[in-house]
VMD Tcl script that builds the backbone (N, CA, C; Angstrom):
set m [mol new atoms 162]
animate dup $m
set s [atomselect $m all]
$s set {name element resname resid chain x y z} {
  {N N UNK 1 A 24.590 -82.601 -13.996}
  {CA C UNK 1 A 25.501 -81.528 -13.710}
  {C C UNK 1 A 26.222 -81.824 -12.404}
  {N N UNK 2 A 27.152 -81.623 -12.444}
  {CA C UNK 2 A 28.164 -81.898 -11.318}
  {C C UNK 2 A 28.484 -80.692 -10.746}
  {N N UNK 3 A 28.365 -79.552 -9.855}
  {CA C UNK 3 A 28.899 -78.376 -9.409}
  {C C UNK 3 A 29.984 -78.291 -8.158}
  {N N UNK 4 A 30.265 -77.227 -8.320}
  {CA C UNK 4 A 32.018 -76.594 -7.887}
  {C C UNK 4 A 32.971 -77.511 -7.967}
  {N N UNK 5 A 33.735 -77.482 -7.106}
  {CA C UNK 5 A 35.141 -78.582 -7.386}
  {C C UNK 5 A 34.627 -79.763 -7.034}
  {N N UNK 6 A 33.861 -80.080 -7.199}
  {CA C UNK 6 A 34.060 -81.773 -6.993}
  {C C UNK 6 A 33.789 -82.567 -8.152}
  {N N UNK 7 A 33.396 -81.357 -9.735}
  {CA C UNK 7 A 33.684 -81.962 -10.852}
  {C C UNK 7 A 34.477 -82.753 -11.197}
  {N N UNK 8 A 35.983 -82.216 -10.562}
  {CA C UNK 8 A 37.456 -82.942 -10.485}
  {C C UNK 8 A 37.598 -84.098 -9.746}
  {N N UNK 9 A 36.404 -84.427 -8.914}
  {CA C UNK 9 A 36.693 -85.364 -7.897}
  {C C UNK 9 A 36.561 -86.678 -8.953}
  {N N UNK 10 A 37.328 -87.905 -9.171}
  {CA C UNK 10 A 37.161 -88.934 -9.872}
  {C C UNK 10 A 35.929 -89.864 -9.427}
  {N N UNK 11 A 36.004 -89.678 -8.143}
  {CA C UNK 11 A 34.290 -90.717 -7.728}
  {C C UNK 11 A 32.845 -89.981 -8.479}
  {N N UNK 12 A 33.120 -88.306 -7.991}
  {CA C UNK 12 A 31.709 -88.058 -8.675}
  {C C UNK 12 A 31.519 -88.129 -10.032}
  {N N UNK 13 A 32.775 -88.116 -11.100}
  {CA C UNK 13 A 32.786 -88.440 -12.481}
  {C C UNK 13 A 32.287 -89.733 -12.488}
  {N N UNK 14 A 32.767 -91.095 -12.012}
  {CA C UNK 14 A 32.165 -92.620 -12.340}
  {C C UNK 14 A 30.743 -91.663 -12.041}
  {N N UNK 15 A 30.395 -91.465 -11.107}
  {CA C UNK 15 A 28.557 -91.504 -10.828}
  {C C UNK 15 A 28.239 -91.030 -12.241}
  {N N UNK 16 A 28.504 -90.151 -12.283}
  {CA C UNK 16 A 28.362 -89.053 -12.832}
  {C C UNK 16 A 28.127 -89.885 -14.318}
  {N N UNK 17 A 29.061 -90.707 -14.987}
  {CA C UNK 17 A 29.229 -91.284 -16.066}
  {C C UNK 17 A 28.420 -92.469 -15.702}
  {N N UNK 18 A 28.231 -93.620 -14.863}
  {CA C UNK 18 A 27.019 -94.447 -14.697}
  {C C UNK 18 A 25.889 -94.057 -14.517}
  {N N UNK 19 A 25.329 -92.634 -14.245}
  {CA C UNK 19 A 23.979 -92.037 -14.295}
  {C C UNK 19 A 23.831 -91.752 -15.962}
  {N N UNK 20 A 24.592 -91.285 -16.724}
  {CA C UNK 20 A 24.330 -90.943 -17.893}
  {C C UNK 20 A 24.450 -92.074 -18.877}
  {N N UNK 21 A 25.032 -93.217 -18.342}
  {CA C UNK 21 A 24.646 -94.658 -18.926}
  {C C UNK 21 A 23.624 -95.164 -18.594}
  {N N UNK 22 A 23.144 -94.592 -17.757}
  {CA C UNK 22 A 21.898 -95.481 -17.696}
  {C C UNK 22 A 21.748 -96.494 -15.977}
  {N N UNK 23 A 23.396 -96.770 -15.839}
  {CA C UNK 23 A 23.660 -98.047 -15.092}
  {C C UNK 23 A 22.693 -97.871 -13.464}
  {N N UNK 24 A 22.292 -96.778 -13.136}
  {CA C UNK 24 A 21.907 -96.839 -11.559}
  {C C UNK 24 A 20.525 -96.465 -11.806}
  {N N UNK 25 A 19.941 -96.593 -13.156}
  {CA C UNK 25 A 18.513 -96.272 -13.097}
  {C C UNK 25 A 17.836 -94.521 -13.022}
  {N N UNK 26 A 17.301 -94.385 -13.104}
  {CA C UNK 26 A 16.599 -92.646 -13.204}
  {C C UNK 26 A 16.678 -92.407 -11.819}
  {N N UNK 27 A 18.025 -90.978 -11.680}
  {CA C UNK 27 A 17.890 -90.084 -10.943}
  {C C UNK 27 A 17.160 -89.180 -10.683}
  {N N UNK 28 A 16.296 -88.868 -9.969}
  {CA C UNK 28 A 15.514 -87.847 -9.957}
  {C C UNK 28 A 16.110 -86.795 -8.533}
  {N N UNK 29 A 16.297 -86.693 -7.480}
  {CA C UNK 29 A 17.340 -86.177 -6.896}
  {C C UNK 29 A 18.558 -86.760 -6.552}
  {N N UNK 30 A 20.025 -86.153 -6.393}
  {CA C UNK 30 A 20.777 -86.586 -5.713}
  {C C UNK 30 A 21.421 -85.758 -4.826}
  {N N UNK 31 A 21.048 -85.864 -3.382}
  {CA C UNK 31 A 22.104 -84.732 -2.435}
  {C C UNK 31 A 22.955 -85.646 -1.752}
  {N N UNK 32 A 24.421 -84.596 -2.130}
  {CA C UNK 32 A 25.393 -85.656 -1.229}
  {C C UNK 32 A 26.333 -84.805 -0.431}
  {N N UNK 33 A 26.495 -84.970 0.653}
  {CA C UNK 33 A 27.273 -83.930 1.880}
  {C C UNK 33 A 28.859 -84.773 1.596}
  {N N UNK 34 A 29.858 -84.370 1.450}
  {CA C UNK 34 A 31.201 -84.734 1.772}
  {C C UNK 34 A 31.836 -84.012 2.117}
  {N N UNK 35 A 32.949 -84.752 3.231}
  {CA C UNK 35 A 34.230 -83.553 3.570}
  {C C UNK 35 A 35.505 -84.530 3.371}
  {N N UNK 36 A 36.427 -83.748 3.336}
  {CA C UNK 36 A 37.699 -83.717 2.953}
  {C C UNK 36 A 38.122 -84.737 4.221}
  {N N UNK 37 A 39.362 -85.881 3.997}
  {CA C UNK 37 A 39.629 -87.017 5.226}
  {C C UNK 37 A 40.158 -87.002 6.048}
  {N N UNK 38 A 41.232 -85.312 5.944}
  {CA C UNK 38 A 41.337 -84.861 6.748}
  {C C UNK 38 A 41.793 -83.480 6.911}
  {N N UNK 39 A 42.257 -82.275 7.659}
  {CA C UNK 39 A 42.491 -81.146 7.573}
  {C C UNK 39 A 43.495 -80.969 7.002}
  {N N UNK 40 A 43.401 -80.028 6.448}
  {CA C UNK 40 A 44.785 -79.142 5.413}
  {C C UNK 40 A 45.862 -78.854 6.151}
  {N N UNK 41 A 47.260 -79.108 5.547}
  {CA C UNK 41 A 48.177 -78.968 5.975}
  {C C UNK 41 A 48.271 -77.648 6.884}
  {N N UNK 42 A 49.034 -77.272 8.138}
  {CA C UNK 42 A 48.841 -76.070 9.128}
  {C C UNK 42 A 49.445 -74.877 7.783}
  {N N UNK 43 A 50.742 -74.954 6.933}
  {CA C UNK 43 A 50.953 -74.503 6.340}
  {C C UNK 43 A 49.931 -73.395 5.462}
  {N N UNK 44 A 49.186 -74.033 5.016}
  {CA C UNK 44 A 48.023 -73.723 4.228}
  {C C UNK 44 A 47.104 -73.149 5.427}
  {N N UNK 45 A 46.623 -73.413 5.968}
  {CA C UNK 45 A 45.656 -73.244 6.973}
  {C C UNK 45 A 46.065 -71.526 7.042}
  {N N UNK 46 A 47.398 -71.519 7.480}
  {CA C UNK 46 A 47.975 -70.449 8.070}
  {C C UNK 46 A 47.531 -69.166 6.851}
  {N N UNK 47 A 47.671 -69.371 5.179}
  {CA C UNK 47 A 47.569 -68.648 4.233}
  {C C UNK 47 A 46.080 -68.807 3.551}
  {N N UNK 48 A 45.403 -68.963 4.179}
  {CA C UNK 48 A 44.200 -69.656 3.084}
  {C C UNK 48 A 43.229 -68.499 3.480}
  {N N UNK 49 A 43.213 -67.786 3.844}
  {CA C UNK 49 A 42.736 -66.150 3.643}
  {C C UNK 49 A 41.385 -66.054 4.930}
  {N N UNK 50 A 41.532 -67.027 5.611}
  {CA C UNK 50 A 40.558 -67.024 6.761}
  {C C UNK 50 A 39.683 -68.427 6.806}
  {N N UNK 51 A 39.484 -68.829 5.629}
  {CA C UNK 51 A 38.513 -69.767 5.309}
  {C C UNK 51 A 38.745 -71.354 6.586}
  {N N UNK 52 A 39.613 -71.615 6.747}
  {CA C UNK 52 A 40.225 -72.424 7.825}
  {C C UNK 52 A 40.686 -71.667 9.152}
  {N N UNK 53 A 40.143 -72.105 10.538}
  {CA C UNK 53 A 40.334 -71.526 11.998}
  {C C UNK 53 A 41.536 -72.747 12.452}
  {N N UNK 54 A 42.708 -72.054 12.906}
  {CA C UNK 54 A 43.342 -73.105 13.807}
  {C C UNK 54 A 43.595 -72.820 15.071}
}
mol reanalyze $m
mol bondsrecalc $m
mol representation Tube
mol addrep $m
């Protein structure tokens, strides 16, 4: 299972599709921390309902 938006992300799909082939061997946990490469346009920032401080 892949959860929230990072279903869409194309890297966690390959994992995602080489775990269910088989190719990286039996997962038994996987935790993975990522952030975004860099901050959201100020535009957005400005409308994004609080969730971003500038």
């Amino acid at each position: 299972m892949i959860g929230l938006n990072r279903r869409f992300d194309p890297n966690f799909g390959a994992l995602k599709a080489a775990l269910d082939a088989g190719e990286t061997g039996k997962a038994e946990l996987l935790s993975i921390a990522s952030y975004d490469p860099a901050a959201p346009p100020v535009a957005y920032i400005k409308v994004s309902g609080g969730n971003f401080v500038t």
